[in-house]
N, C-alpha and C positions, 0 to 999 in steps of 0.2 A: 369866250370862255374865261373863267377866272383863273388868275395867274398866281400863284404862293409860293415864294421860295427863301428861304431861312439864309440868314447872308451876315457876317461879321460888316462892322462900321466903327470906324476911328472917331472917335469925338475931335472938335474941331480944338487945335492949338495943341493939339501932340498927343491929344488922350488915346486909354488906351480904347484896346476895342470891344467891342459889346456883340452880343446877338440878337437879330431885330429878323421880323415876321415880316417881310412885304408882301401885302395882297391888292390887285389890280383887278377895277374892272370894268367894265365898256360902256360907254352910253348907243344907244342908237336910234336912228328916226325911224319915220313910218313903215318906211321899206325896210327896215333893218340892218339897213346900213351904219356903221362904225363914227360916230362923227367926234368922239371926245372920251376919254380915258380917266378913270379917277384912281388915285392908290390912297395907302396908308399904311404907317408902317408901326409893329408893334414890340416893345421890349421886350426880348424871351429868352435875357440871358441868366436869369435866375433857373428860371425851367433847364434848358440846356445842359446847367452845372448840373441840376437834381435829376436829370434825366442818366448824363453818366456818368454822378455818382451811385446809383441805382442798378449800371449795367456793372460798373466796378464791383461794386456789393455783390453783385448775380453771380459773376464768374469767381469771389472768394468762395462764395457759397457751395459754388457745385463743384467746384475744386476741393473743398473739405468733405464734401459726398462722394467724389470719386476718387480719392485719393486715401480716404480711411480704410486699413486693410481690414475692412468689412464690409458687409454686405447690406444698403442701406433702401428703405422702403417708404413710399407713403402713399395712404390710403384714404377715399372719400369717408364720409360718413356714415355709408349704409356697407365700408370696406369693400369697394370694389378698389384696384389700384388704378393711382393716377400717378405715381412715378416710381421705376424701378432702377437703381443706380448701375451705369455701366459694369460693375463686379460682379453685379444680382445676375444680368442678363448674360454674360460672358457665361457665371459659374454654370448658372443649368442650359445653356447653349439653346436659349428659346427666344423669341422676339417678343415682344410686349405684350401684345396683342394675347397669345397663348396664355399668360396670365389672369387674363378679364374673364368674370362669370365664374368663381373661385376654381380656373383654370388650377390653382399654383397647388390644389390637393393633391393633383397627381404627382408631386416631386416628395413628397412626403411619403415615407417607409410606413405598408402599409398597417405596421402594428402602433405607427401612432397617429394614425388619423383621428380613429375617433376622441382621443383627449384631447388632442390639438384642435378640436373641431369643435369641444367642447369652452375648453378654455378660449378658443375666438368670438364666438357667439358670447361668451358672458362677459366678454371686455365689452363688443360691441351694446351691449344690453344695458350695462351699467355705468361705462364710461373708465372704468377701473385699469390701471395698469393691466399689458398683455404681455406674459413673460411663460416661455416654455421652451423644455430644453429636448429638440426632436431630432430624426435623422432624415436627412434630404440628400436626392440623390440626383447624385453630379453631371456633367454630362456626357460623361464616360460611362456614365450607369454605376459610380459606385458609389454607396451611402455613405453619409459622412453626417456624425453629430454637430449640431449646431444651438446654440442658446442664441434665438430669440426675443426680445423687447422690445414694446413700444407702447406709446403713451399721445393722448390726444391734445392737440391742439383747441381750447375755446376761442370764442368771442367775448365781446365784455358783457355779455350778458349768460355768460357760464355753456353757450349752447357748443357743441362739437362742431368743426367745420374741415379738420384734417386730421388726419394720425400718420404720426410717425414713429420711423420703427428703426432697428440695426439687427443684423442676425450675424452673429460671432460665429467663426467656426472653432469648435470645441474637440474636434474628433482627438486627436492625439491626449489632450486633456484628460476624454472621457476613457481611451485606452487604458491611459497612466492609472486609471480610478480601478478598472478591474483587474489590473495586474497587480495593483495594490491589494483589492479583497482576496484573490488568488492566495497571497503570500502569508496576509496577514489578515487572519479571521476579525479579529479584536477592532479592526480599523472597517467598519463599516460605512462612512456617510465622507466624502470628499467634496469639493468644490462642487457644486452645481449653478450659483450665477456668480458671475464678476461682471458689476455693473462697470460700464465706459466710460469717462470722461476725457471727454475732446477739448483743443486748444488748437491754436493756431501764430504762429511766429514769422516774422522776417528775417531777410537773408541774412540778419547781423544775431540773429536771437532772441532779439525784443521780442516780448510775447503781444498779441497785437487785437487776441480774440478767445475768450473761454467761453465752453456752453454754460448754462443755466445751472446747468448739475455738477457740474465741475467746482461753481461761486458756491452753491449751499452746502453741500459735501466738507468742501476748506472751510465756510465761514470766512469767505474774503467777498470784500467790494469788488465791482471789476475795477477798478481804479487802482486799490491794493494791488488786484494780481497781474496788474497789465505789466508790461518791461522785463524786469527782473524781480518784479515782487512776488511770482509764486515759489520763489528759492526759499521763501519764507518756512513756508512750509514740510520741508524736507529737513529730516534730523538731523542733526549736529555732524553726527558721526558719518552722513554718508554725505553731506553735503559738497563737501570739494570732490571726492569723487565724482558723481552725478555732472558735477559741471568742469570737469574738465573731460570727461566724455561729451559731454553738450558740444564743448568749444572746439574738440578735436574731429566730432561730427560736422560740425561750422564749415572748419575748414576742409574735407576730405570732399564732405558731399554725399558720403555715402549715409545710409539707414543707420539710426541710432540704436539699439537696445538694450534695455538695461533693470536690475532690479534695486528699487529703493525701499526707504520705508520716508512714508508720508503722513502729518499730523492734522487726523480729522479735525470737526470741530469742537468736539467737546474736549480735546486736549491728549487724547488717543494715537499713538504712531498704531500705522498696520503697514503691509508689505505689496508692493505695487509692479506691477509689469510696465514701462512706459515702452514704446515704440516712436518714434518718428520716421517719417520719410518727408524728402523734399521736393518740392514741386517744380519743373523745369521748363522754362520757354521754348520756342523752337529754336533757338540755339544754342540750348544747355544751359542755359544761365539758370541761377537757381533764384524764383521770384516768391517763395513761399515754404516753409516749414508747418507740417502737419502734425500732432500728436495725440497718442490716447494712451489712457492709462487705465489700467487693472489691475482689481484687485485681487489679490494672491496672498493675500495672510495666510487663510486656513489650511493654502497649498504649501508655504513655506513651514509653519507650525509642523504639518504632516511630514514632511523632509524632514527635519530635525527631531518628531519622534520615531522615523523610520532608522531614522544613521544611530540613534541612538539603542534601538532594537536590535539594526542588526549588528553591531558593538558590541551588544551582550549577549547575541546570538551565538556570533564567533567565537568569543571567549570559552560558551559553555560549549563547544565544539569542540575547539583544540582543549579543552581541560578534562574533557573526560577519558577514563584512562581507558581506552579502547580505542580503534581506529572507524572512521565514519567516510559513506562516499552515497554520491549521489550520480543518478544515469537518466536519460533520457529513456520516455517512455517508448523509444527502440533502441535503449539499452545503451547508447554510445553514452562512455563514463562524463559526467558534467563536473562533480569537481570530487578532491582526497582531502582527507583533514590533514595537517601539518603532521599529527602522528603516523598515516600512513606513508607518506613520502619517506620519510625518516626512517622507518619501518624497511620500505623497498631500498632504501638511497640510491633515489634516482627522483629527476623533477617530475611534474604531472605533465609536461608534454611527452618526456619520455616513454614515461608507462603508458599514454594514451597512443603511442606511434609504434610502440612493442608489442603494447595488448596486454590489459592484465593478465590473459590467462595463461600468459608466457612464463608470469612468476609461481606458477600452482608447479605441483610436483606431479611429472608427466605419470606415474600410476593413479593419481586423484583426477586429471586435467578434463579428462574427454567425458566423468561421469558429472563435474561442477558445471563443463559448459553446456551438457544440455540439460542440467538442473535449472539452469540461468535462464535460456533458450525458449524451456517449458513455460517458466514463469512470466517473461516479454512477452509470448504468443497468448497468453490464457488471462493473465491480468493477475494470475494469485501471487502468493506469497513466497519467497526464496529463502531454498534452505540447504545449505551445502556445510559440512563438515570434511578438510582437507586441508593438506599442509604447505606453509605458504613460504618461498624462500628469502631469508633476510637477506641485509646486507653484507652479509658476512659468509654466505652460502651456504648454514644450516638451514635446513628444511625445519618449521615445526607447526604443532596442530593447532587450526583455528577452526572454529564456528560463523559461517557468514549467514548472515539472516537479511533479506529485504522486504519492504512493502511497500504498497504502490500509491501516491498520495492522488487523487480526485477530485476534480471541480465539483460542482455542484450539477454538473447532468452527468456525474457517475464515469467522464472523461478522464483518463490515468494522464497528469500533467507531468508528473516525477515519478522518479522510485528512491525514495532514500533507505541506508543500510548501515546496517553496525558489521562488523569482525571483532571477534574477540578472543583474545588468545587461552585457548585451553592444552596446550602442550602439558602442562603438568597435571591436568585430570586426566587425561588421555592417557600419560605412564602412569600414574597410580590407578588409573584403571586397567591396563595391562596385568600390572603386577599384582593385583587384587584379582584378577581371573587364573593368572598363574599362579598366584596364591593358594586358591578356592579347586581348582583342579588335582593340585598336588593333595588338598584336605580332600576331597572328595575320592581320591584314591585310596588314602589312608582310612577311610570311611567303611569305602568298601571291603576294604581290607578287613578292618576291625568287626565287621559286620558278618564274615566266614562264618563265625563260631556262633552268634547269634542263631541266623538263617540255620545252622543246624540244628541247633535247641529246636529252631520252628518248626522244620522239619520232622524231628521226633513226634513233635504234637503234632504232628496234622497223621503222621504214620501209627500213632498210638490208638487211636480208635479202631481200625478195621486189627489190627495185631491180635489190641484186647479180645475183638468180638473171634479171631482164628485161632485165638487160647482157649478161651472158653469153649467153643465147640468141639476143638479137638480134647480138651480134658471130660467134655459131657458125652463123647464117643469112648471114651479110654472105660468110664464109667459107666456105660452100656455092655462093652462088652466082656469086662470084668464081674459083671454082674452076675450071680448064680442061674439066672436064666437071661441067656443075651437074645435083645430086643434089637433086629437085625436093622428093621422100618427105621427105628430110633438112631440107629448110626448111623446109617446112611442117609437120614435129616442132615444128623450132627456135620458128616462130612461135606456133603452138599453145601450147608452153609460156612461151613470152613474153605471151602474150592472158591465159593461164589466172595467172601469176606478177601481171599488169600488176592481174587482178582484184581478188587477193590483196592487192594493197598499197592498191586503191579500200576496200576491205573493212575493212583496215587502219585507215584514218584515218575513215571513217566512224562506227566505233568508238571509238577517239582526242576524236571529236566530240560522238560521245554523251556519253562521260564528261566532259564538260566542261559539257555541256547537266545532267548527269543522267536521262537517257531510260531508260524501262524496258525490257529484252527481254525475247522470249518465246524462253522455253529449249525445247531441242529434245532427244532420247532420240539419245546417239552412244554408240558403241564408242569405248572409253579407246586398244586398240591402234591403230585407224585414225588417231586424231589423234597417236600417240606415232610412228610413222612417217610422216604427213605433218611433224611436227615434223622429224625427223631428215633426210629430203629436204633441208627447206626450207634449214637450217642448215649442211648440207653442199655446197651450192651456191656457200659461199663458200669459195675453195682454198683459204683458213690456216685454216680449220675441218676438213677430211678427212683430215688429217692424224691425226687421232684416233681410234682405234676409236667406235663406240656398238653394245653389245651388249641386245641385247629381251630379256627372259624374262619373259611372261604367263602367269598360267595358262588351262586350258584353257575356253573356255564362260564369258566374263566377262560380267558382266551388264552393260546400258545405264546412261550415267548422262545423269541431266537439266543440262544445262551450255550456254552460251554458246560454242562452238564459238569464234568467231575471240579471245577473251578469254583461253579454257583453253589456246588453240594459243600467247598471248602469254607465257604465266605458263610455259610448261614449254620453250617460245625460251628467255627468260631463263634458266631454270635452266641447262639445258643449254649454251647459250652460257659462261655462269660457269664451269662446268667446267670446259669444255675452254680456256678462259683460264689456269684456278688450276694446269695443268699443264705450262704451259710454264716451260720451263727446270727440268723436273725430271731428276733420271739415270733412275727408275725409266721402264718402258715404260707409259704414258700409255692410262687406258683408264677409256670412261662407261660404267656399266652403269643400264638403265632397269627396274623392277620394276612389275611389277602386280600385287595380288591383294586378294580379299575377305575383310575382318579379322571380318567379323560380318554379320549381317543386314542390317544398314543404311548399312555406309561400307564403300568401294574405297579402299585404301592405292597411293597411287606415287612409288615412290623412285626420285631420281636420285643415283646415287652415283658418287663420283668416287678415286681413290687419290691423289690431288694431299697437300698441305702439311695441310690441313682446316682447320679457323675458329676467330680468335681469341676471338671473344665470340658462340657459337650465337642471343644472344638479344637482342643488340646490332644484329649486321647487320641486321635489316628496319627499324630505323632510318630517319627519311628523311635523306640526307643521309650515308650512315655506309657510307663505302666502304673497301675494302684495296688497288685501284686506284687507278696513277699517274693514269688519266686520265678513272678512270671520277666520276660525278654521285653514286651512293649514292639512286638515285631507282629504279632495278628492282626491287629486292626488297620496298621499302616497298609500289611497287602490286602487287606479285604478290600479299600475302601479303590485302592490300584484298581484290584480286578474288574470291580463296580464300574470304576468310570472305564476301565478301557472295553466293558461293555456298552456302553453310551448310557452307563446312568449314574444314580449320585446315594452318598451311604453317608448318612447324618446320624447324629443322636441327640435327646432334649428330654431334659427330664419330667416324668407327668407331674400332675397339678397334687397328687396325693402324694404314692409312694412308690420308688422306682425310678427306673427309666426305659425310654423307647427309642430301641435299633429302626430308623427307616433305610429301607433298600428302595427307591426307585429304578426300575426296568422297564427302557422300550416296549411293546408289545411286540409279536413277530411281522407285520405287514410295515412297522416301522424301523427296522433294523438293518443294516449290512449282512450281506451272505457269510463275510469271515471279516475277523478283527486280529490286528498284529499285538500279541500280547508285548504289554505297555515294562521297561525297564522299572522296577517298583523300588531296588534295591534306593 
């Protein structure tokens, strides 16, 4: 058989040694028998060196793949995986193999498959960079954001033969970004790639290896950035910095990390992440220094316009002259503006170990806390009015108002609140009711003499008409022949008149008592012609027309009869007043009719002058009469409503004006109504 085995050889006179190829092999005769040996031997100590300087190269190699705290990939042609870095396989706790046959979709959160799926297919289609930033999930089962990259390898004839990829874990990153929109609307669009640039260094620091994209990015040779020449590139201002952390890292051994700013190639500082870790023999030694770097401008930019927002947040917080606090959306207090501390004098752990609602005044306490309570369980708004104790142990009134702030799925993340001190509208509002009480007594008071005039006038009608019948009895039977029928008319309607007026004031007396009555079902027309009787009784009243128009079949309404018959006296009395000393011919027209289902409209109208403020007269006190009190209309329009309906007035379109009375019908009414204080 043939014999090969690879063997060091000293050159002769003291050289040194070389690697040579001996290969042997047998001669033999007929019978195949061994009978003589040939060798030769061949120089392969060129090969040897390139053989392991190649395995040297392999293991810087996969030392810089497994040692990058990322997650490192590479893929055939048609992307199937041909290597996954020891980080890849640990993170999702799968063997290799589970990846093949685009095994690795299932680690992908299923709401980004389909893009992710998209954007894979159009790298692989096109050859175009593959960069997506998705959530994969761990091997503990929990998702975690990750960006994604990678880029193919050609041949020298442009064709694809490999891809390579890095997958960053971004999660806490991509956290940082929505607590960011949480906070601050205005700040929409955060980091979403920071591309990696790898290097590689010896135990002393010399840098000894930069990726591709590391040389174009600087605009360095790698000869430039080999040693200490990529110090080149790092700013002025942070430069000694940066490397005496490097040097201190050198020597500790521990992980470096650090933020610098670094000058692209067009002459641009931006803001960078580096990291290193070191690589260790099996007995600790350190035979290798790993680094990458990211970038983080747009993240550092965003830091410094956050610190500067919330600068002027603060400010406009403590400056406004009110007190401000914010709670957690189950109410436990998160922070007090400087005015409220100050306010309590006591610190914000204090008051949070006390309880705010230790400083409220125990007759306000227990209606503020389930104000409070209501608001946390329901998600609405907080509104409490109660007096808060200072530091000085006066109680005085404030206003606290909250509302709830919400994510974007309608989630209550905070409740922020104002308190504002209203102690002195609180007593000028006291004293403006004690005020107003003591004037409304004086009111009343003043008002005695009035309500008596009114009085008189509402007694003067049935009086008139129990004079007149008693002097047209006097004058029957003083008559040369007495006409007995004719007196005894006369008295009957003086008995029946004399009633009217008991009825009257008994009425008069309720309203003053506040007595309730019980309403009874009348005809509108039966009471709008005993009105008109009663009122033409007196002879400077007949003088006036009063015309009826009812429609036909009016329905009952529920009403206080002698109250209704006072309200529509007055009007009508008004009338025929407003028409004296006019040229035109003088004339009341009465209306009835059913506006709807449930109210009877009646109008008294009149062609007189009509009214200077429709909504002024029921005023108390507010007359256009020489002699009149300004006290009838106010009670008509009382009694109106505390029937459940409503007494307007509006001048018509010619000449005149019109009294409307709206009245319930009876099927819509109360049994009895508590007559309403008018005074």
């Amino acid at each position: 058989m043939n014999h090969d085995v690879a063997l060091l050889w000293k050159r002769p006179g003291g050289g040194t040694y070389r690697w040579f190829l001996n290969r042997n092999l047998p001669l033999r005769n007929d019978e195949g028998k061994i009978i003589k040996w040939y060798g030769i031997l061949f120089d392969i100590d060129a090969l040897k060196k390139t053989e392991s300087a190649l395995q040297t190269r392999e293991q810087q190699l996969v030392g810089i793949i497994e040692t990058i705290p990322s997650m490192l990939w590479a893929l055939w042609p048609n992307g199937e995986p041909s290597h996954l870095s020891k980080r890849f396989l640990e993170y999702f706790g799968a063997p290799f193999e589970e990846f093949a046959n685009r095994g690795w979709v299932r680690i992908i959160h299923p709401d980004d498959q389909e893009e992710t799926g998209k954007l894979f297919a159009r790298a692989l289609e096109t050859g175009e960079l593959f960069n997506v930033i998705n959530r994969w999930r761990r091997a503990d089962g929990e998702y975690r954001w990750h960006h994604t990259m990678g880029e193919p390898l050609r041949d020298l004839d442009g064709k694809i033969i490999q891809w390579y990829g890095i997958s960053v874990d971004v999660d806490d990153r991509k956290r940082a970004e929505e607590t960011l929109r949480k906070n601050e609307r205005e700040l929409r669009t955060l980091i979403d790639v920071m591309p990696a640039y790898v290097g590689t260094a010896l135990p002393d620091g010399t840098a000894d290896f930069f990726s591709q994209r590391w040389l174009d990015y600087f605009g360095q040779t790698r000869e430039e950035a080999m040693g200490w020449g990529w110090a080149y590139v790092i700013h002025p201002d942070d430069v000694d910095r940066v490397l005496a952390n490097w040097q201190s890292g050198l020597v500790s051994g521990e992980p470096v990390e650090q933020e610098l700013r670094c000058r692209r190639a067009d002459g641009v500082y931006r803001w960078f992440l580096n990291r290193n870790l070191a690589l260790r023999d099996d007995e600790g030694k350190i035979v290798k220094w790993y680094g990458i770097l990211f970038d983080i401008d747009v993240l550092k930019k965003t830091e410094s316009a956050l610190q500067m927002r919330e600068h002027e947040l603060v400010g406009i917080i403590e400056t406004i002259p009110s007190m401000l606090w914010s709670a957690s959306p189950t109410g436990e207090t998160t922070h007090l503006s400087q005015r409220f501390i100050e306010y309590f004098g006591a610190s914000f752990e204090e008051i949070v170990n006390r309880g705010w609602e230790t400083f409220i005044h125990p007759d306000d306490r227990e209606e503020t806390v389930k104000a409070f309570a209501r608001a946390i369980s329901s998600g609405q708004s907080y509104r409490a009015i109660h007096r808060l104790r200072r530091r000085d142990g006066e109680y005085l009134w404030h206003h606290s108002m909250g509302e709830p702030l919400r994510d974007p799925y309608e989630k209550i993340i905070q409740y922020y609140g104002l308190t504002v001190d209203i102690d002195d509208r609180k007593r000028a509002e006291d004293h403006l009711r004690d005020t107003g009480i003591k004037l409304a007594k004086a009111s009343r008071l003043a008002t005695v003499a009035e309500l008596a005039a009114s009085i008189a006038h509402e007694l003067n009608q049935p009086l008139m008409s129990i004079l007149a019948n008693a002097q047209a009895a006097k004058r029957w039977l003083n008559a040369a022949q007495s006409n007995m029928t004719e007196v005894n008319s006369s008295i009957d309607r003086t008995i029946r008149d004399a009633r009217a007026a008991d009825e009257t004031m008994r009425h008069i007396r309720a309203l003053f008592k506040q007595e309730s009555f019980v309403k009874k079902d009348v005809k509108i027309p039966d009471i709008l012609q005993e009105v008109v009787r009663i009122v033409q009784e007196d002879p400077k009243k007949r003088a006036v027309p009063v015309e009826c128009h009812f429609e036909e079949s009016l329905p009952a309404i529920l009403v206080d009869q002698i109250q209704i018959q006072q309200v529509f006296i007055n009007l009508i009395v008004n009338a025929i007043e407003a028409l004296e000393g006019q040229q035109v011919a003088p004339l009341v027209t009465l209306r009835a009719v059913v506006t709807d289902s449930d109210r009877m409209l009646v109008q008294v109208i009149d062609n007189g002058p009509g009214v200077h403020d429709p909504e002024r007269i029921f005023d108390a006190f507010m007359t256009t009469k020489e002699k009149g009190m300004g006290i009838g209309l106010a009670v008509s329009r009382s009694i109106v409503e505390a029937h459940g309906g409503w007494l307007w007035a509006e001048n018509n379109k010619a000449d005149g004006a019109t009294f409307n009375v709206a009245l319930p019908l009876s099927h819509a009414s109360p049994t009895t109504a508590q007559i309403q204080e008018y005074a």
